[in-house]
C-alpha positions in Angstrom: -34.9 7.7 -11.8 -32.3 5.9 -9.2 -28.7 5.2 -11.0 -26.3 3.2 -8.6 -23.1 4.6 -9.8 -20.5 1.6 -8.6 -21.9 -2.1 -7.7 -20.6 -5.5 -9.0 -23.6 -7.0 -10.8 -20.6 -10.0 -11.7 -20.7 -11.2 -8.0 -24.5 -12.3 -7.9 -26.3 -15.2 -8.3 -27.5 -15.3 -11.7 -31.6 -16.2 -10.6 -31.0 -13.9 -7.6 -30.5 -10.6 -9.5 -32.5 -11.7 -12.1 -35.7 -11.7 -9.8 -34.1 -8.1 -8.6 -33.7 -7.0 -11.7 -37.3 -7.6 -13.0 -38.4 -5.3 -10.3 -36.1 -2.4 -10.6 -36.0 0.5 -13.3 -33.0 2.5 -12.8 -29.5 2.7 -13.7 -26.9 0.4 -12.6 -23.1 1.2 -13.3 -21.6 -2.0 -13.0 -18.0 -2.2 -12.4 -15.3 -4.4 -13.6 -12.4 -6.1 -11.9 -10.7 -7.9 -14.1 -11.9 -9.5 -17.9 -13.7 -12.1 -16.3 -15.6 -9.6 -14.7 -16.5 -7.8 -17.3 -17.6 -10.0 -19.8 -19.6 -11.2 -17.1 -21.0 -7.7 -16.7 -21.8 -7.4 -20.4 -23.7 -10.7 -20.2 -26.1 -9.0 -17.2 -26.4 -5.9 -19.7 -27.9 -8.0 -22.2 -30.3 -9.8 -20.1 -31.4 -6.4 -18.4 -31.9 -4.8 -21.7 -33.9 -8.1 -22.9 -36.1 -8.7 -20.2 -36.1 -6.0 -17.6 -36.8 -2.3 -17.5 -33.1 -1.7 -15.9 -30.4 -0.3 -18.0 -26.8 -1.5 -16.9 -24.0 -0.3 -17.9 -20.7 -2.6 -17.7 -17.1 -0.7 -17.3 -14.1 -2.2 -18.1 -11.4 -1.9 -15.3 -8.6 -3.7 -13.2 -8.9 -3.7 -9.6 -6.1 -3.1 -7.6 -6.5 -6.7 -6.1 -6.1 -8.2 -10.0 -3.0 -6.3 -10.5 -0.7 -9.2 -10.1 -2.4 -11.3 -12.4 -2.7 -8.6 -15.0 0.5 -6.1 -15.7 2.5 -9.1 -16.5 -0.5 -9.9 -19.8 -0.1 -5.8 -20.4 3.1 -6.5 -22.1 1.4 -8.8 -24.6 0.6 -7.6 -27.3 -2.7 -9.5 -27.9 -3.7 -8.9 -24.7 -3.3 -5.0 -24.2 -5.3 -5.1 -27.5 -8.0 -7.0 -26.1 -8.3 -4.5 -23.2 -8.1 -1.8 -25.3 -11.1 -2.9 -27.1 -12.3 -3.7 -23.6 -11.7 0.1 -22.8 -13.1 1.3 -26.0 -16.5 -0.7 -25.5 -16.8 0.8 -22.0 -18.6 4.4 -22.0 -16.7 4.6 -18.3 -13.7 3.3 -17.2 -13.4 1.4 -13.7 -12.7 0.1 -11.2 -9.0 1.4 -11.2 -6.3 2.7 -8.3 -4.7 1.6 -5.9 -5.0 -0.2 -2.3 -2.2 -0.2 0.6 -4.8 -1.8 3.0 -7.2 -4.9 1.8 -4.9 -5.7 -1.7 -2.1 -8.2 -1.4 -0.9 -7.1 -4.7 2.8 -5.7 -5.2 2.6 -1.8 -5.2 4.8 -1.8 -8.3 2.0 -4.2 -10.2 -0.7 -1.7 -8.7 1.1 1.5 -10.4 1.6 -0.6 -13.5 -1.6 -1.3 -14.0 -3.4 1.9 -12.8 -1.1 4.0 -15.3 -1.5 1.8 -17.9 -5.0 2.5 -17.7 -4.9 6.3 -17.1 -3.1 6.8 -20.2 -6.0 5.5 -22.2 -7.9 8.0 -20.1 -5.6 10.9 -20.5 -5.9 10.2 -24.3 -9.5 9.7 -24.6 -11.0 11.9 -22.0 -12.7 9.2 -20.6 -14.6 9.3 -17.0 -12.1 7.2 -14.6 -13.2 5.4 -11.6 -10.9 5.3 -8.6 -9.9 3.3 -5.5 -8.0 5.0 -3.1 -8.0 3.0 -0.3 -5.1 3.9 2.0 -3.3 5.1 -0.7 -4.8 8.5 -1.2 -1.4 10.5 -1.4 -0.3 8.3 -3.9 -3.2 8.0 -5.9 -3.4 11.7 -5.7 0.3 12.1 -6.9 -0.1 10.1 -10.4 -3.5 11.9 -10.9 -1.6 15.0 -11.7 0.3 12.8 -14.5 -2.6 12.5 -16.4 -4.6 15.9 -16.5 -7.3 15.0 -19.6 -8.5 11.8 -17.4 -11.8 12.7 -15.5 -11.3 10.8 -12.4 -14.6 10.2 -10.0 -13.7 9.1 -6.7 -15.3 6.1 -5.3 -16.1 5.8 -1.4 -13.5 8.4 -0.7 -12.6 8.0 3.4 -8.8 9.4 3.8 -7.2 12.5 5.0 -8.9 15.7 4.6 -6.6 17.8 3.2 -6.6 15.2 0.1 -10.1 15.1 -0.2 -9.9 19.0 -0.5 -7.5 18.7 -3.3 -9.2 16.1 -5.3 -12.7 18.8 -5.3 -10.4 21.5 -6.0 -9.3 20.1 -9.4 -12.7 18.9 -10.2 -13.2 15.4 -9.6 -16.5 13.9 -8.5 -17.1 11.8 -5.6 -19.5 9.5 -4.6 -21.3 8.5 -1.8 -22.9 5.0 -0.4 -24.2 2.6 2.4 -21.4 4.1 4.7 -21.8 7.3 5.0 -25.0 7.7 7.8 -22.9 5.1 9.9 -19.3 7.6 9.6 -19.2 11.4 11.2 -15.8 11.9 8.8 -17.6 10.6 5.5 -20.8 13.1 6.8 -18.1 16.0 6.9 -16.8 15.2 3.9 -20.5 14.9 2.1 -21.2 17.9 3.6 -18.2 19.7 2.0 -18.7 18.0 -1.5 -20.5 20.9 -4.1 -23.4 19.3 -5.3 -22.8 19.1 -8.7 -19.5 16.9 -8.2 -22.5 14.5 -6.1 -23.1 10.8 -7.3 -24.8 7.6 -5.1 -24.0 4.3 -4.8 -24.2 1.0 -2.6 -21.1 -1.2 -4.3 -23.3 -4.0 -3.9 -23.6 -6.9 -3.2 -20.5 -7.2 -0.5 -20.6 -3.6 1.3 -23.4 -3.6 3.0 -23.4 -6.8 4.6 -19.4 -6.3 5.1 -21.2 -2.9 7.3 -23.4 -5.2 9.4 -26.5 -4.8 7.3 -28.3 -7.5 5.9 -29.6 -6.4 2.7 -27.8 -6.5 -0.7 -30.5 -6.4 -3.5 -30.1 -3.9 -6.1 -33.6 -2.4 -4.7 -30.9 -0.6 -1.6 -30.2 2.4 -3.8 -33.3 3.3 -2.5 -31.9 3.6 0.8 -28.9 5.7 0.2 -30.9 7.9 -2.0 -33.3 8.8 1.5 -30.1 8.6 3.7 -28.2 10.9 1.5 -31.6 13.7 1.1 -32.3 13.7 4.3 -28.0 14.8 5.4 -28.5 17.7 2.9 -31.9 18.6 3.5 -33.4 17.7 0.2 -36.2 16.5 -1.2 -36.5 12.9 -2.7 -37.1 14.7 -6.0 -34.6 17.3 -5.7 -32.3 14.3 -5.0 -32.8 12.0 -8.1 -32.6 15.3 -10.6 -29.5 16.3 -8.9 -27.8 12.8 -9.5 -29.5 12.5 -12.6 -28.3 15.9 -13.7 -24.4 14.8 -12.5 -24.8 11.4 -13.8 -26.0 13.0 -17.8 -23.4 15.2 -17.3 -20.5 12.9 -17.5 -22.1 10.3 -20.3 -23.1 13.3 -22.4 -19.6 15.7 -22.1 
């Protein structure tokens, strides 16, 4: 079975992943930005679990881009109980972090949000997705804050050193369309133990944002071969190893 840990099933065309999704019979983690997002998200679960053989899986999270729209609604009260319930509905959390390169949102809006979220993570011992993007060190820093949060680590490509820190206290990492086209990602795959291994393609933007033309939900595929043939495995051994990681965090 192919699961594609971190795409944003929200962004499609409703017909266009329809049609993908009647052809397709993995798993799709599909990540949240905002509530907008989401709800979205939990519409494409429904469908898919009508009328396809694909399961999706919507997470609730807040995107370091949304932070400026969002930590000013934390501080209502109807609203941070909406999210909650958002939170509470999702079996993972994400997309969370922060961003000191693409985001034009205020770093002090970023934290706000991020740790208002962790601490629903630290409480509940939910499986966290994180954006690091440029702001590994600080990421890294509040992690330690919240020690019961399981944080996976999406499309990790900072410093090294931080990369060796974020294995040594046990967080998962995954892996997607980048990583045959980048010697420092292939390094960094190459150190990753195989049981912290997931796969993704963060579909439907990253791809063609590489240079690449395709986007359908079929390009798991791909990054499944891609990713075998860097460690030497078999398409088999491949798909049990993810699925084994993947069971791992729903079922602990």
């Amino acid at each position: 079975m192919l699961i594609d840990f971190h795409t944003h099933l929200d962004l499609y065309k409703d017909d266009e992943l329809q049609s993908q999704l009647a052809e397709f019979s993995g798993t799709i983690v599909a990540a949240s930005i905002d509530e907008k997002s989401f709800l979205k998200n939990c519409e494409i679960e429904e469908y898919a679990r009508e009328n396809t053989g694909s399961r999706i899986i919507p997470t609730f999270g807040i995107h370091p881009n949304a932070a400026d729209e969002n930590a000013p609604l934390l501080d209502a009260p109807a609203v941070a109980s909406r999210f909650t319930e958002y939170l509470e509905r999702s079996p993972l959390i994400g997309e969370i972090g922060m961003d000191f390169c693409w985001s034009k949102c205020s770093a002090e809006n970023q934290e706000k949000v991020f740790r208002w979220i962790l601490e629903y993570c630290d409480k509940t011992g939910k499986v966290c997705v994180i954006h690091t993007k440029d702001a590994e060190q600080k990421v890294c820093d509040i992690l330690k804050d919240y020690p019961n949060a399981r944080p996976i680590i999406h499309w990790y490509d900072g410093p090294e050193n931080i990369y060796r820190e974020f294995i040594n206290r046990g967080y998962m990492q995954t892996f997607g369309v980048e990583t045959i086209r980048s010697e420092h990602l292939l390094k960094l795959l190459k150190m990753t133990p195989p049981e912290f291994l997931l796969v993704e393609t963060d579909n439907p933007d990253s791809e063609p944002w590489l240079g690449g033309t395709r986007n359908d939900v079929g390009l798991i595929e791909r990054v499944y071969n891609e990713i075998a043939g860097i460690l030497g495995m078999s398409r088999p051994a491949i798909e049990k190893l993810i699925e084994d990681n993947f069971n791992r965090i729903l079922l602990n």
